[in-house]
N, C-alpha and C positions, 0 to 999 in steps of 0.2 A: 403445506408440505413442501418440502425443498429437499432438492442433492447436491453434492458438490461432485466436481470433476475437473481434471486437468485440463485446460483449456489446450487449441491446438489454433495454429494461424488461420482457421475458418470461424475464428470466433475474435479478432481482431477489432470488427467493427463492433459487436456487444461493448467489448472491454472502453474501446473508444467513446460509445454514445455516454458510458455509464460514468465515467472521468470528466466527461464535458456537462453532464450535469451537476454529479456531485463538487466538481470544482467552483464554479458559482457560487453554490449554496453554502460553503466550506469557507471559502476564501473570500467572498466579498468584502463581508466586515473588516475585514485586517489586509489588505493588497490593491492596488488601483487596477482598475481594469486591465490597462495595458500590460501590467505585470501578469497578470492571469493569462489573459492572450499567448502572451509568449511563452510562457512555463507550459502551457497547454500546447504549444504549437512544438515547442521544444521539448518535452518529454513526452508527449503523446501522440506523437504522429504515427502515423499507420507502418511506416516503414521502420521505426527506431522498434516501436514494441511487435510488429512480425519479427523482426531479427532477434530480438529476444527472445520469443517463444520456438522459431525454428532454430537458431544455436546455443538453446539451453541455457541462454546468461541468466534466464529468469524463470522459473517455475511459476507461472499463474496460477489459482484455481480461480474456478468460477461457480457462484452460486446461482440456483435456479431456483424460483421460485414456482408450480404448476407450469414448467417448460421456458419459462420467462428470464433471463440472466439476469439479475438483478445487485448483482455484490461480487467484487471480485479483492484477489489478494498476491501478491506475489511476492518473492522470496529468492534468498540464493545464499550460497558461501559467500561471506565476504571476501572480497578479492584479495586482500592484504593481509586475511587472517583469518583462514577456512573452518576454526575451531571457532568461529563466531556465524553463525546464521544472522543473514538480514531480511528482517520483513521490509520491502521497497513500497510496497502499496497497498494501503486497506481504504477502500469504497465500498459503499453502501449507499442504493439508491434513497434520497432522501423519503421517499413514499415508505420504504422498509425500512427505515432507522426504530429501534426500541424495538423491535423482531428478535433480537439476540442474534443477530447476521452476522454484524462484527466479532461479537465473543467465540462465535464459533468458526468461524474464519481463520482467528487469533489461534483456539485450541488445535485448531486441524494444522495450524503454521509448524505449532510449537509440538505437536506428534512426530509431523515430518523432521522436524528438526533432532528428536532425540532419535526418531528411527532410523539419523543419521548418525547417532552415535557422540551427537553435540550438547552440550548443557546450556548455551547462553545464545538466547536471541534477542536481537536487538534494532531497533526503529529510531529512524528521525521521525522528530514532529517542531514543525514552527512557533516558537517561543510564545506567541500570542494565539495559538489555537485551542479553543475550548474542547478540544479532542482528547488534550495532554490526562484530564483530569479520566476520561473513560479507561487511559491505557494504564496511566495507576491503581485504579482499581482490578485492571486486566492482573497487576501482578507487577510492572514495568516501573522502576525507578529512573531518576533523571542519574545519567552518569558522566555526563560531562556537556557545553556548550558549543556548537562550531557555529562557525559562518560560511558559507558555499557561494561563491560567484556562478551565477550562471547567467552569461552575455552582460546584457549591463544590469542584471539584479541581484540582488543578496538574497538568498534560504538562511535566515537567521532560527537555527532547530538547538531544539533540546537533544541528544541523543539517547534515547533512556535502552536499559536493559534490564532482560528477567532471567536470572538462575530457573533453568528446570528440573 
């Protein structure tokens, strides 16, 4: 049994432990450590994603599992282009992966997103991430390639999109 709910900045540290696991597990194969570190330390610090959660840049949910947070998702307008919704992060605790935690995470994103009156939501995913192929079946086409510097590393992503 599971619910979902909107996370609030007292659920910080779930969101955080659940990122530093599934980051490992995710990113090993394709990133050298130190790159993991950073992107971990630089997007997931307690203080960048509180501020997100207490000034609205990001809508989290979180899943529970029997009371347990286990999977979380967040989202927002794109800043550049508010008739686009972006899912920013989908985790699932490796323990829960093949649960349908993600798909429903995905559908609950993409509800929000129409009962915002939006049609197109849209995800980065790392060129080499065996992830690409779950978010295609989700629905998600590749729509173009970017490359993102962050400090001294590259996010080399697919950005894919799904019409809803």
């Amino acid at each position: 049994m599971y619910t979902i709910r909107t996370a609030t900045v007292n659920d910080v540290d779930a969101i955080l432990s659940i990122a530093d696991t599934t980051w490992w597990v995710a990113y090993s194969p394709i990133l050298e450590r130190e790159q993991i570190e950073f992107m971990l330390n630089e997007i997931y610090s307690a203080d960048k994603i509180g501020k997100q959660v207490t000034e609205n840049q990001q809508t989290y949910l979180l899943l529970e599992e029997e009371g347990e947070p286990v999977a979380f998702a967040a989202y927002s307008p794109r800043g550049e282009n508010a008739d686009i919704f972006k899912l920013h992060k989908l985790y699932c605790l490796p323990k829960t992966q093949g649960k349908g935690y993600g798909k429903i995470l995905i559908n609950e994103v993409a509800q929000k997103t129409k009962d915002a009156g939006k049609q197109v939501l849209e995800l980065n995913v790392n060129r080499y991430n065996k992830a690409k192929s779950f978010y295609e079946k989700m629905g998600f086409a590749v729509a173009y390639e970017e490359d993102i510097a962050i400090g001294p590393y590259w996010m080399n992503d697919y950005v894919m999109r799904k019409e809803l």
